[in-house]
HTML snippet that shows the backbone in 3Dmol.js (N, CA, C, O; Angstrom):
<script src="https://3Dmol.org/build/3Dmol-min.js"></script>
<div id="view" style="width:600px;height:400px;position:relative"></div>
<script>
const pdb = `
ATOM      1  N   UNK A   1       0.814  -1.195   0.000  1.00  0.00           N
ATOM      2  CA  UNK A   1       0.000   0.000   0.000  1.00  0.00           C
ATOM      3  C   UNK A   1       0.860   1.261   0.000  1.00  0.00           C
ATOM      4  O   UNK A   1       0.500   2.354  -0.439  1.00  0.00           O
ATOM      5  N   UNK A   2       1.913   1.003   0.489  1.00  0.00           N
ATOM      6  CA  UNK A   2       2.853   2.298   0.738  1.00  0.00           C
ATOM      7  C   UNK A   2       3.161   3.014  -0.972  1.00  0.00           C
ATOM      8  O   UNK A   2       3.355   4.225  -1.079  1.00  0.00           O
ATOM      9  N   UNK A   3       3.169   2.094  -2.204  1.00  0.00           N
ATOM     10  CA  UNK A   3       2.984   2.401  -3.294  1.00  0.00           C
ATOM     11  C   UNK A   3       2.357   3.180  -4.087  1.00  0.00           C
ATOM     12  O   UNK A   3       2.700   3.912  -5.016  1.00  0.00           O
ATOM     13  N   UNK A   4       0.779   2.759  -3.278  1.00  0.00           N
ATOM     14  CA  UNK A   4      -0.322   3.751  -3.366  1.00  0.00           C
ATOM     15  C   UNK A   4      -0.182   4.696  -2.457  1.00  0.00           C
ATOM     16  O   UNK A   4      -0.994   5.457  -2.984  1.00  0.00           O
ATOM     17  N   UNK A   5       0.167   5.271  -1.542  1.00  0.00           N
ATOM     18  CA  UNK A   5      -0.012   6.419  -0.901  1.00  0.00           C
ATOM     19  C   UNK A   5       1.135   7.341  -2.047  1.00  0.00           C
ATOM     20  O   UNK A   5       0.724   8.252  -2.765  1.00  0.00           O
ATOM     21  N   UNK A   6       2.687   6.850  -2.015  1.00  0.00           N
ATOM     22  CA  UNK A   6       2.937   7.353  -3.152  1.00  0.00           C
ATOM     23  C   UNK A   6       2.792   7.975  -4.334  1.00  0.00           C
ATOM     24  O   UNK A   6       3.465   8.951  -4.666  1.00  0.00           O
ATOM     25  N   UNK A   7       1.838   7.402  -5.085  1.00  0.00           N
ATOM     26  CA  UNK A   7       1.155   7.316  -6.033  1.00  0.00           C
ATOM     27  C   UNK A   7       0.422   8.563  -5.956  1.00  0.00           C
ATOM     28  O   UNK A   7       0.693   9.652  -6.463  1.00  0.00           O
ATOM     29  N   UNK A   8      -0.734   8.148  -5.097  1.00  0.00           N
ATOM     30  CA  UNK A   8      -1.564   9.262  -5.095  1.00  0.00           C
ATOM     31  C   UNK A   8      -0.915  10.477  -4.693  1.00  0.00           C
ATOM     32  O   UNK A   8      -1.281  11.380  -5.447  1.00  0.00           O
ATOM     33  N   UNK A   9       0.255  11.063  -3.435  1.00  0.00           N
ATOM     34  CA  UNK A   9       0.996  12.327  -3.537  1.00  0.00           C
ATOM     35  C   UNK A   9       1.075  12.581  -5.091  1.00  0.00           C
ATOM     36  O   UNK A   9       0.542  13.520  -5.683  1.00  0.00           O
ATOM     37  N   UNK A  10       1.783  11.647  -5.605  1.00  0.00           N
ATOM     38  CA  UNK A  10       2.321  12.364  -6.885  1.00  0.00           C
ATOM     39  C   UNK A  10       1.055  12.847  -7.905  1.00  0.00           C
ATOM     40  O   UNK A  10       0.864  13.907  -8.501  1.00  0.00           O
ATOM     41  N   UNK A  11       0.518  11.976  -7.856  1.00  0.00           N
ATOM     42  CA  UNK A  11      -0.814  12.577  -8.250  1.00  0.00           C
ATOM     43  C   UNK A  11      -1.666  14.016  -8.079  1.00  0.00           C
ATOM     44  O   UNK A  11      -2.013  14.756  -9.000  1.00  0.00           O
ATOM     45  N   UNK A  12      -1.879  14.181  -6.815  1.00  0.00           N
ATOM     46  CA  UNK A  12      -1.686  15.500  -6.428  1.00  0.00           C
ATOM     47  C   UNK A  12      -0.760  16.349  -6.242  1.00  0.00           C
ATOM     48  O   UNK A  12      -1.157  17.203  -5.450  1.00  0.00           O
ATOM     49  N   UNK A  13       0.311  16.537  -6.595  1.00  0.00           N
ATOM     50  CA  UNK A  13       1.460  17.339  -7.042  1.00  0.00           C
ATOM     51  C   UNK A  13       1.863  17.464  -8.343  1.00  0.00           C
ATOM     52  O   UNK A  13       2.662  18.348  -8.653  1.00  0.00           O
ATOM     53  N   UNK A  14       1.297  16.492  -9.365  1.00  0.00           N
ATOM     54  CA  UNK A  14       1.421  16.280 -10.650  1.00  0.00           C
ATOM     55  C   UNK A  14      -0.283  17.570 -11.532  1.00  0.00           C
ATOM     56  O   UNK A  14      -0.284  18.374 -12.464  1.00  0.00           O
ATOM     57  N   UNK A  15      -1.383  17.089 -10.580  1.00  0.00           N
ATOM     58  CA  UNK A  15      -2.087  18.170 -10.784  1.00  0.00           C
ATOM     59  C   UNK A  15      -1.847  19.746  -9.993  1.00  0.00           C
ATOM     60  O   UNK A  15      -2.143  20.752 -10.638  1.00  0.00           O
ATOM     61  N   UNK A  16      -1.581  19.813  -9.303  1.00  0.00           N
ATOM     62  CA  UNK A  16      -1.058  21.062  -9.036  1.00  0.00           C
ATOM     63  C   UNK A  16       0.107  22.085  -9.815  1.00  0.00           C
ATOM     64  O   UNK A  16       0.107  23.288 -10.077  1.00  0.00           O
ATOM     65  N   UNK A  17       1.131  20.929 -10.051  1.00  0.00           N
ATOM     66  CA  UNK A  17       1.938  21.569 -10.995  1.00  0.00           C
ATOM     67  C   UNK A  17       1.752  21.862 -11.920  1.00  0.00           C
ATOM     68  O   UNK A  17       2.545  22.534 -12.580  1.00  0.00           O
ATOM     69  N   UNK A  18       0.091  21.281 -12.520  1.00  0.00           N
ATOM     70  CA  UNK A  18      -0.777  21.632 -13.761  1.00  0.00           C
ATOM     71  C   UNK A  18      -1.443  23.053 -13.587  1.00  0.00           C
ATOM     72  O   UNK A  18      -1.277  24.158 -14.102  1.00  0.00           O
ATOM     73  N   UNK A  19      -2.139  22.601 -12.779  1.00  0.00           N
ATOM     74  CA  UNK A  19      -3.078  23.774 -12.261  1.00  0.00           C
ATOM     75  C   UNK A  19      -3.153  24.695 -11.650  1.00  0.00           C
ATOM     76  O   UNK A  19      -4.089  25.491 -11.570  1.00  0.00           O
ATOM     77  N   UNK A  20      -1.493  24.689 -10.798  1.00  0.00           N
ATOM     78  CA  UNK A  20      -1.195  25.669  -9.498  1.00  0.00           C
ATOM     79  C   UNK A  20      -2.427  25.540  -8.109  1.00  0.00           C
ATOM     80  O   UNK A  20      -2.086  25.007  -7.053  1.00  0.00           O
ATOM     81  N   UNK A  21      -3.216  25.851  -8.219  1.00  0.00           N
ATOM     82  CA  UNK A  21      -4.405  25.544  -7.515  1.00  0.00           C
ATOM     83  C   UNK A  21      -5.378  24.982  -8.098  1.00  0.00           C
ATOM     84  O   UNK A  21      -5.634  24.898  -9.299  1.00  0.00           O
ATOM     85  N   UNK A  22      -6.162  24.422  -6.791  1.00  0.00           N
ATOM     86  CA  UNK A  22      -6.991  23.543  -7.025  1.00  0.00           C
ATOM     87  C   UNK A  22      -8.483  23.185  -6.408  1.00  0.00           C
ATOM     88  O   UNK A  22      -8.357  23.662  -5.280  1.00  0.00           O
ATOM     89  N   UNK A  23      -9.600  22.726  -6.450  1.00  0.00           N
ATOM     90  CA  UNK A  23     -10.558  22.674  -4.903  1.00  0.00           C
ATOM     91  C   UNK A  23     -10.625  21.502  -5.027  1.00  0.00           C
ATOM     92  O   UNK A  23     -10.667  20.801  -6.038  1.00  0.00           O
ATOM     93  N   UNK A  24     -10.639  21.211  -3.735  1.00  0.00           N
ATOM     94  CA  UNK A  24     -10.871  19.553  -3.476  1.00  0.00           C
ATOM     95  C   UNK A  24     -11.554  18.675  -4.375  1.00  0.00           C
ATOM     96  O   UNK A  24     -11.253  17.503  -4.600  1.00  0.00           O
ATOM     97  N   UNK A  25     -12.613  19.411  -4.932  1.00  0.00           N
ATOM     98  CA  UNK A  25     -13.096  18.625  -5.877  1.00  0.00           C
ATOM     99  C   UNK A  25     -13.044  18.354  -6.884  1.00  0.00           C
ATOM    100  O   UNK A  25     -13.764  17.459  -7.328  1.00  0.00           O
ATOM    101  N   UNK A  26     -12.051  19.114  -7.744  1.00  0.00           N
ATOM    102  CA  UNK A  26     -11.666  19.412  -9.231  1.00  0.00           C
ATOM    103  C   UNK A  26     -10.410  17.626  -8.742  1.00  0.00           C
ATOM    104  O   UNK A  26     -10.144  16.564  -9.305  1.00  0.00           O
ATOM    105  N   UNK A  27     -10.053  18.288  -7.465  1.00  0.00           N
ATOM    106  CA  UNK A  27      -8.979  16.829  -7.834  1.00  0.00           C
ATOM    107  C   UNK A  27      -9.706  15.557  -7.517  1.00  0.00           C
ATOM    108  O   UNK A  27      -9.372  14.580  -8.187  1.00  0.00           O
ATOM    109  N   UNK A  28     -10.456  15.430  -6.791  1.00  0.00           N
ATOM    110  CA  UNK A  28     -11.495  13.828  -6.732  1.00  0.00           C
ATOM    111  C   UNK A  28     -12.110  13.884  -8.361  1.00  0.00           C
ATOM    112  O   UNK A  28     -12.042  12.791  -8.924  1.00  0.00           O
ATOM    113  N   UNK A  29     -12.529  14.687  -8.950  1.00  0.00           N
ATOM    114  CA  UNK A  29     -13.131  14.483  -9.987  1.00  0.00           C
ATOM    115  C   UNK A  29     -12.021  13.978 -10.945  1.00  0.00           C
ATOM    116  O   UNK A  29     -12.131  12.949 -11.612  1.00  0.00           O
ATOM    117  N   UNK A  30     -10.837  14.879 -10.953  1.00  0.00           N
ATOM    118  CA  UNK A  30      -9.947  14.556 -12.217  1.00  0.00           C
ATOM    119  C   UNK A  30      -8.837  13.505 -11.850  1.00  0.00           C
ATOM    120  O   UNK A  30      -7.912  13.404 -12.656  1.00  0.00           O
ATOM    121  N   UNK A  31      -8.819  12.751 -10.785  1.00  0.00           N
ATOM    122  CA  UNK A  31      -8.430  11.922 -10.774  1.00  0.00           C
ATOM    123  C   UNK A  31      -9.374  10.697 -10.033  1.00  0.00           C
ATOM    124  O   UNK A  31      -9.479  10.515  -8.820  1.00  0.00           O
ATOM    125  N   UNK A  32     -10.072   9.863 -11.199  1.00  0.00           N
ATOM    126  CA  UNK A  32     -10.874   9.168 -11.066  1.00  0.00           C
ATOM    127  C   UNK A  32     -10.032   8.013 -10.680  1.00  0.00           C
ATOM    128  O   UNK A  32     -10.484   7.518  -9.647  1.00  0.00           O
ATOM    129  N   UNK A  33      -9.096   7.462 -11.064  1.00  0.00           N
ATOM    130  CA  UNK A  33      -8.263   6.695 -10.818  1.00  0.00           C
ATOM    131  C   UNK A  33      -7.879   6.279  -9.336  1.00  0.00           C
ATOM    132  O   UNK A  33      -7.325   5.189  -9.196  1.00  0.00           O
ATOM    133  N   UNK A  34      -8.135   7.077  -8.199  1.00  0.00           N
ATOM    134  CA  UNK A  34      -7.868   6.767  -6.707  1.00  0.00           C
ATOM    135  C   UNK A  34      -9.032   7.432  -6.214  1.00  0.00           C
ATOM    136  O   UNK A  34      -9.606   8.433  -6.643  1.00  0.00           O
ATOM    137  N   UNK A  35      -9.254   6.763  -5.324  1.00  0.00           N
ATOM    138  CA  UNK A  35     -10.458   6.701  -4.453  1.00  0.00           C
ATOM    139  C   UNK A  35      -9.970   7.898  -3.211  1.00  0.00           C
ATOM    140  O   UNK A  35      -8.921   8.208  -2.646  1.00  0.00           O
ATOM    141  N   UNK A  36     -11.644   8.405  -3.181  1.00  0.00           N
ATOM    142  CA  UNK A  36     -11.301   9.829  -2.362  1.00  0.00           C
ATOM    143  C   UNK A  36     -10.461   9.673  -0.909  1.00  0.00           C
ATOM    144  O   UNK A  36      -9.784  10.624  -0.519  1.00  0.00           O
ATOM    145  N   UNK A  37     -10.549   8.244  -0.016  1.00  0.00           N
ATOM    146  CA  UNK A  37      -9.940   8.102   0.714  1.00  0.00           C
ATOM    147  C   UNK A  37      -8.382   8.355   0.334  1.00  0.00           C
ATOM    148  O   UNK A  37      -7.746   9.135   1.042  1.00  0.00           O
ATOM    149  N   UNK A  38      -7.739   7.705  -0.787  1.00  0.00           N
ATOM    150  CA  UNK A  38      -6.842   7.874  -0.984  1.00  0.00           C
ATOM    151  C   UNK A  38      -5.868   9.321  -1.216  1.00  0.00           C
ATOM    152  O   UNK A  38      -4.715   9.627  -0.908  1.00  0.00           O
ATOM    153  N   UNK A  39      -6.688   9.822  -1.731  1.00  0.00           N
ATOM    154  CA  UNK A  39      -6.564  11.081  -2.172  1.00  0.00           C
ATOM    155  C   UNK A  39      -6.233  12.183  -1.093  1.00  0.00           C
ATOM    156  O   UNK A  39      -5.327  13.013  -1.031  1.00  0.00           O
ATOM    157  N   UNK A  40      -7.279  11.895  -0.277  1.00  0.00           N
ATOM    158  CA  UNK A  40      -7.598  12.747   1.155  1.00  0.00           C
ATOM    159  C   UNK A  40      -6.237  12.754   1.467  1.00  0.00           C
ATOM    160  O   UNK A  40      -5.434  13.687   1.494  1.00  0.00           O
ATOM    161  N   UNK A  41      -6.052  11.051   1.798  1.00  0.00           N
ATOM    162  CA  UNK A  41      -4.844  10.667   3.036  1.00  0.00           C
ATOM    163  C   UNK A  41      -3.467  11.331   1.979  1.00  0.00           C
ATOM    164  O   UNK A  41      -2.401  11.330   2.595  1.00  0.00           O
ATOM    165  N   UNK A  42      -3.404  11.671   1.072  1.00  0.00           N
ATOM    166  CA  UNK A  42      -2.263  12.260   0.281  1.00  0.00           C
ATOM    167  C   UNK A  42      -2.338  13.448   0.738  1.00  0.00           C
ATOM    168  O   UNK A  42      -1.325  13.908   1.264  1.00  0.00           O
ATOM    169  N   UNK A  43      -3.472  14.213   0.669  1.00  0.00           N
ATOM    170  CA  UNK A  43      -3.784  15.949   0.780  1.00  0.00           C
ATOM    171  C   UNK A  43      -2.747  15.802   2.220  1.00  0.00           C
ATOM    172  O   UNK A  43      -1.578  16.153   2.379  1.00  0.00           O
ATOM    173  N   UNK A  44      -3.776  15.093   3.217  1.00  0.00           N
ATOM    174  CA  UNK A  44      -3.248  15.170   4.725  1.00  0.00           C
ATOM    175  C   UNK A  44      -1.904  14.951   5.033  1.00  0.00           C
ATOM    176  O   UNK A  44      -1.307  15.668   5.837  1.00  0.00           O
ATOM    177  N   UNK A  45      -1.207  13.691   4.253  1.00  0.00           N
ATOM    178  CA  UNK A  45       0.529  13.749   4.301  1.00  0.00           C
ATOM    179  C   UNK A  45       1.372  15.048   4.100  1.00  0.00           C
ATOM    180  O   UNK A  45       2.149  15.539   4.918  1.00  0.00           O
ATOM    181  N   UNK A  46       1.000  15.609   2.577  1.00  0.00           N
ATOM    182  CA  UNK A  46       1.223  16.674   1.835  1.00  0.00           C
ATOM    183  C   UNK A  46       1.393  17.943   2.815  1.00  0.00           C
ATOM    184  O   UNK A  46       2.381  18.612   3.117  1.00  0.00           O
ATOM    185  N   UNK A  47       0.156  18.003   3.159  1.00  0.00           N
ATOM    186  CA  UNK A  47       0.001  19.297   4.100  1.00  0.00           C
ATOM    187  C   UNK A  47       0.623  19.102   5.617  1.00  0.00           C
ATOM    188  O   UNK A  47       0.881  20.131   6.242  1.00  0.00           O
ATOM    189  N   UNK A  48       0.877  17.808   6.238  1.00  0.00           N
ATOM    190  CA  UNK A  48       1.486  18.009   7.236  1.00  0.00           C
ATOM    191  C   UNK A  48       3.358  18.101   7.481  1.00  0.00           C
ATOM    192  O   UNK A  48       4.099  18.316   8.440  1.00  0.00           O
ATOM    193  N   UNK A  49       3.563  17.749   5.771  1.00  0.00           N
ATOM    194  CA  UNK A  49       4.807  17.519   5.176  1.00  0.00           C
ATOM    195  C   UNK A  49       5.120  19.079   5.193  1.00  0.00           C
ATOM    196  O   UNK A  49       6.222  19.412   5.631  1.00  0.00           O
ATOM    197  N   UNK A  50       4.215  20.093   4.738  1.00  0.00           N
ATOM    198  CA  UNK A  50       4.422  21.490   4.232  1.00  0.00           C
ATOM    199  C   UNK A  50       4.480  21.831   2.976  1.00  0.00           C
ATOM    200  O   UNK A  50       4.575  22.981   2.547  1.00  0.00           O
ATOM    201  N   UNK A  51       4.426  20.854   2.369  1.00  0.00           N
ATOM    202  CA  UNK A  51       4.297  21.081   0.624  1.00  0.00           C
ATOM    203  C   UNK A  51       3.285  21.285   0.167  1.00  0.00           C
ATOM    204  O   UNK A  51       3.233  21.936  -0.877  1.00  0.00           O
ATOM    205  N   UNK A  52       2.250  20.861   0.710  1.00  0.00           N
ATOM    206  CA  UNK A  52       1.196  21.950   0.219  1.00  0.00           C
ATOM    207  C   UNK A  52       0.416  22.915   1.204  1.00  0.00           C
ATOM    208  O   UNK A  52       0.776  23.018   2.377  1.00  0.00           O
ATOM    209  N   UNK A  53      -0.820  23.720   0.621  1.00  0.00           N
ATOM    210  CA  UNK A  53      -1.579  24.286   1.874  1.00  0.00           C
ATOM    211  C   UNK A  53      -3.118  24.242   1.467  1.00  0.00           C
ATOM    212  O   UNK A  53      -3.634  24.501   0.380  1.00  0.00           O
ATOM    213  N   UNK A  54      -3.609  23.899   2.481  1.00  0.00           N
ATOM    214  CA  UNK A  54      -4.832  24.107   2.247  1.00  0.00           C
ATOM    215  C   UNK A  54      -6.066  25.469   2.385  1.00  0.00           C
ATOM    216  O   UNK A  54      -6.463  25.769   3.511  1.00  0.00           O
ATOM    217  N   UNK A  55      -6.337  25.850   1.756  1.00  0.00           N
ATOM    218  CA  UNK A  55      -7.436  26.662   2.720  1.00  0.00           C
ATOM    219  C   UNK A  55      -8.974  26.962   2.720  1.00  0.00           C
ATOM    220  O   UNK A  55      -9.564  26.555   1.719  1.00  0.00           O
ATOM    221  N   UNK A  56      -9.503  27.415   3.389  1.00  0.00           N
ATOM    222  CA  UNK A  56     -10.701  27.101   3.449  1.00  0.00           C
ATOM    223  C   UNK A  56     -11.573  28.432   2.824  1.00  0.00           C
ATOM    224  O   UNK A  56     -11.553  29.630   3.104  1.00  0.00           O
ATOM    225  N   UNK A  57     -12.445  27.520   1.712  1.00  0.00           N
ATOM    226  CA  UNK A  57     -13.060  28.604   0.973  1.00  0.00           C
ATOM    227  C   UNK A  57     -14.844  28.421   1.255  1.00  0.00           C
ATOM    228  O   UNK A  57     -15.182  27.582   0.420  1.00  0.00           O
ATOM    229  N   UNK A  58     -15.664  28.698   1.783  1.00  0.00           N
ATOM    230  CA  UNK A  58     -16.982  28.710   2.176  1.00  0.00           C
ATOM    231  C   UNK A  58     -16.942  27.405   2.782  1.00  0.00           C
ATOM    232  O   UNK A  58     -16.390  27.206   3.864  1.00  0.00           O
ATOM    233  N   UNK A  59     -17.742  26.157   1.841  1.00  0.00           N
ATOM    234  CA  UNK A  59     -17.779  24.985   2.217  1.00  0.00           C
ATOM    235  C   UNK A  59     -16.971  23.962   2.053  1.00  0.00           C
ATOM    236  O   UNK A  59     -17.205  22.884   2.600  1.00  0.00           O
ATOM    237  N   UNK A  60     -15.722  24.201   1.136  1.00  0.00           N
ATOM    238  CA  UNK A  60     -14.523  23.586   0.464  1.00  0.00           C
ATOM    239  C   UNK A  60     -13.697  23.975   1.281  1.00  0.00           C
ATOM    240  O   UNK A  60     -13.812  24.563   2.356  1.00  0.00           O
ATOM    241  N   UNK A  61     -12.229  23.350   0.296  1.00  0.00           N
ATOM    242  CA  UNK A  61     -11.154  23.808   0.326  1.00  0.00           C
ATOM    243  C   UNK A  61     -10.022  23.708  -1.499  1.00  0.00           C
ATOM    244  O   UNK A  61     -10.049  23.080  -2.557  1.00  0.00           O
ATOM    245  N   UNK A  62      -9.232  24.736  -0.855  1.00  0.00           N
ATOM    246  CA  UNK A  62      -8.163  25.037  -1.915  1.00  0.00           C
ATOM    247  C   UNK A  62      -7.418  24.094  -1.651  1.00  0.00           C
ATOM    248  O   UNK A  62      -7.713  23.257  -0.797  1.00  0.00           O
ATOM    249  N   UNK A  63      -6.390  24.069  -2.296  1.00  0.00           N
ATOM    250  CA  UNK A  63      -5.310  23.755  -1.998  1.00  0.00           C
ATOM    251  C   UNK A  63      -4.124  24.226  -3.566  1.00  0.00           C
ATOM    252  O   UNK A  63      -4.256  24.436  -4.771  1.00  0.00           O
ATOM    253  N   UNK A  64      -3.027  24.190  -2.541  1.00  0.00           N
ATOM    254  CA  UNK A  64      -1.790  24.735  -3.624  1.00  0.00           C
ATOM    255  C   UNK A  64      -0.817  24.489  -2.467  1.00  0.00           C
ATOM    256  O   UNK A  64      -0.988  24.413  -1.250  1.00  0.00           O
ATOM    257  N   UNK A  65       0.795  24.343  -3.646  1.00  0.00           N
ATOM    258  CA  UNK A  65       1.857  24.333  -2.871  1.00  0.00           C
ATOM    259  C   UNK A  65       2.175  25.319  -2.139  1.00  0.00           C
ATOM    260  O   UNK A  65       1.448  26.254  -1.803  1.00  0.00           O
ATOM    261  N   UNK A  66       3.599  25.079  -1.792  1.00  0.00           N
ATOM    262  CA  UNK A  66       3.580  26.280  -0.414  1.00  0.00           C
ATOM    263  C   UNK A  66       4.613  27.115  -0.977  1.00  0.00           C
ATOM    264  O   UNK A  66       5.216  27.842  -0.188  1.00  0.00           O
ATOM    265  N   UNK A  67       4.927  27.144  -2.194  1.00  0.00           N
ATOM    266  CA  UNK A  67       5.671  28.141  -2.626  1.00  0.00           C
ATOM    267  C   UNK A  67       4.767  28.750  -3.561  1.00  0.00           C
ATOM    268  O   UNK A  67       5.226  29.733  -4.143  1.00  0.00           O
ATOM    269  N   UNK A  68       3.425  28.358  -3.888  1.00  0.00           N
ATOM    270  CA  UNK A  68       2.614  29.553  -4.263  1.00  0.00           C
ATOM    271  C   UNK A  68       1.514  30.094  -2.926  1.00  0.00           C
ATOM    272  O   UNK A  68       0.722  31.036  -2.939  1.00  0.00           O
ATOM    273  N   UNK A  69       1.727  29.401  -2.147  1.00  0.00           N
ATOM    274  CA  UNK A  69       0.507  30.156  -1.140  1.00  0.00           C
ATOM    275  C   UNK A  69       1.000  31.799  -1.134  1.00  0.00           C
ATOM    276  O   UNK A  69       0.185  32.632  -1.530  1.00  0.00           O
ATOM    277  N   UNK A  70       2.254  32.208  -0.709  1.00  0.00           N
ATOM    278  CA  UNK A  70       2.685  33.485  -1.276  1.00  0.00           C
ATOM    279  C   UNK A  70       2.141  34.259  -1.988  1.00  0.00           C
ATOM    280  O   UNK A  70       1.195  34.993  -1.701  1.00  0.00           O
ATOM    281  N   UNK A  71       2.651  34.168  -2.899  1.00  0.00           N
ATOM    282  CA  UNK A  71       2.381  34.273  -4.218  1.00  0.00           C
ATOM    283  C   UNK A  71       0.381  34.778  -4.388  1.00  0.00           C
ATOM    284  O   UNK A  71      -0.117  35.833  -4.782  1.00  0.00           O
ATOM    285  N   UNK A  72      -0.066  33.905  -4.054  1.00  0.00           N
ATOM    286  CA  UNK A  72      -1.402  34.593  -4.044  1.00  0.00           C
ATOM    287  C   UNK A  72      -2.291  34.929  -2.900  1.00  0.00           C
ATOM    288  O   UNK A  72      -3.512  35.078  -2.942  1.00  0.00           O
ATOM    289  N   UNK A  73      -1.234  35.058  -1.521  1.00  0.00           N
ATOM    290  CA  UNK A  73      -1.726  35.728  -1.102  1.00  0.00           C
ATOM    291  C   UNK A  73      -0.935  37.338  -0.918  1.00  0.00           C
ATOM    292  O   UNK A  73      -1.235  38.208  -0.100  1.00  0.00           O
ATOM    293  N   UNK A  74      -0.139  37.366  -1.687  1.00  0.00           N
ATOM    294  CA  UNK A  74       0.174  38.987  -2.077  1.00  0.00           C
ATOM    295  C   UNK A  74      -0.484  39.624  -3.164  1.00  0.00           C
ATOM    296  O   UNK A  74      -0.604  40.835  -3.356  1.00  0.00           O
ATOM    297  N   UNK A  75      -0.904  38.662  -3.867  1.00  0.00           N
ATOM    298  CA  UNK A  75      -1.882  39.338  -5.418  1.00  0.00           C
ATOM    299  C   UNK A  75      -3.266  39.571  -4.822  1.00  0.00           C
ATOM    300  O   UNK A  75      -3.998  38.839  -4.157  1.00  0.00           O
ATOM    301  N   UNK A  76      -3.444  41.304  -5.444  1.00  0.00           N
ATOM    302  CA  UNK A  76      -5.107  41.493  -4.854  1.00  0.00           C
ATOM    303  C   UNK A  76      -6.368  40.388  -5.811  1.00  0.00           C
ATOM    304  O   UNK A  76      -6.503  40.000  -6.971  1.00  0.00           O
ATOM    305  N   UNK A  77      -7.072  40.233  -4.528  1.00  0.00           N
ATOM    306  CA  UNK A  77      -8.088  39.360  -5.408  1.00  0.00           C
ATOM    307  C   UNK A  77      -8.821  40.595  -6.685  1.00  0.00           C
ATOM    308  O   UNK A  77      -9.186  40.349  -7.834  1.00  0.00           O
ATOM    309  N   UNK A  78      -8.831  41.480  -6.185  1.00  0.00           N
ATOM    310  CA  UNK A  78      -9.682  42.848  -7.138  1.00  0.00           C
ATOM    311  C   UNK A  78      -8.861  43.881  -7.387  1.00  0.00           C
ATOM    312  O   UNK A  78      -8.186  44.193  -6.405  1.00  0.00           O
ATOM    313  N   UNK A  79      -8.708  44.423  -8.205  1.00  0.00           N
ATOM    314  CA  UNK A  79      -8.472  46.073  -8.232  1.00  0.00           C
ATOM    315  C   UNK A  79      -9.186  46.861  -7.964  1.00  0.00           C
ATOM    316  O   UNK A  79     -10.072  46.915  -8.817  1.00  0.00           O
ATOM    317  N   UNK A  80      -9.339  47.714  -7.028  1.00  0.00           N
ATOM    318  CA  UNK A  80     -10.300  48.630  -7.447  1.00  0.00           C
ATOM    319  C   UNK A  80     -10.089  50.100  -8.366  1.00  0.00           C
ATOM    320  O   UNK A  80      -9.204  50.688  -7.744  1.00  0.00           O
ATOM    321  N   UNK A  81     -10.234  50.416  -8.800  1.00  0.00           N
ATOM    322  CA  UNK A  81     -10.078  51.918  -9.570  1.00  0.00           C
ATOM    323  C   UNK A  81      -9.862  52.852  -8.674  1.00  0.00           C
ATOM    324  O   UNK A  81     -10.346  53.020  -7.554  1.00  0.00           O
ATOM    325  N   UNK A  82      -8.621  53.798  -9.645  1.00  0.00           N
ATOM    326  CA  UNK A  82      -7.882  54.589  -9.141  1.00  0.00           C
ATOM    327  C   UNK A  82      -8.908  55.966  -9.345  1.00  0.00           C
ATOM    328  O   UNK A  82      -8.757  56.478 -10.454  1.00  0.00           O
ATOM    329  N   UNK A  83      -9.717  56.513  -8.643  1.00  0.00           N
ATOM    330  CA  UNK A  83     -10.064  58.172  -9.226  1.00  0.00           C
ATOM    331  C   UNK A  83      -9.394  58.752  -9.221  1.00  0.00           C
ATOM    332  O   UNK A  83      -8.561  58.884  -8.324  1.00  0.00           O
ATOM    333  N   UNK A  84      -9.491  59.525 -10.515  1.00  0.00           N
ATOM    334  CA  UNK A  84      -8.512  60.767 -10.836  1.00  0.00           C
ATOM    335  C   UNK A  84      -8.954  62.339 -11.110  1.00  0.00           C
ATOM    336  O   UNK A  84      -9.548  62.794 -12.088  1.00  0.00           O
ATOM    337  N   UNK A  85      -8.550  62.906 -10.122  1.00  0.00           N
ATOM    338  CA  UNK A  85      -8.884  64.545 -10.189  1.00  0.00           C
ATOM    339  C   UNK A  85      -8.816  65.428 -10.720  1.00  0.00           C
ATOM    340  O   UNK A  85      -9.283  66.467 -10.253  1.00  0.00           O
TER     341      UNK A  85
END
`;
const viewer = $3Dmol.createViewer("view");
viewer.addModel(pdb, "pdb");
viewer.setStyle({}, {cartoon: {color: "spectrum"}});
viewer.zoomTo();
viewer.render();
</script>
């Protein structure tokens, strides 16, 4: 089994490195191939490893590595407009 836990990390690091981010469910969906238990117990290695992060968006979660959690959390989600006098 230790193969499969393997497996599935890379799996979720293989879509991330696709996608940069992700919601929990885009990756159960797009990787039909491992079962959500499996998947989970990868997220949970991952994130207690520090390589990735999770966070919590209403009823979900994100997730992305931890060298982009940065990264977007310095980018504004909005601009707002500059008035000019």
């Amino acid at each position: 089994m230790a193969t499969g836990n393997a497996d599935a990390e890379e799996a979720v690091l293989n879509m991330l490195q696709r996608y940069e981010v992700l919601m929990i469910e885009d990756l159960m969906t797009g990787r039909p191939d491992f079962s959500w238990a499996q998947l989970f117990l990868a997220i949970d290695r991952l994130s207690r490893k520090n390589v990735i992060a999770l966070r919590r968006i209403g009823l979900t979660y994100q997730i992305l590595s931890t060298n982009q959690e940065l990264i977007h959390e310095q980018a504004p989600h909005h601009e707002e407009p500059v008035p000019h006098h």
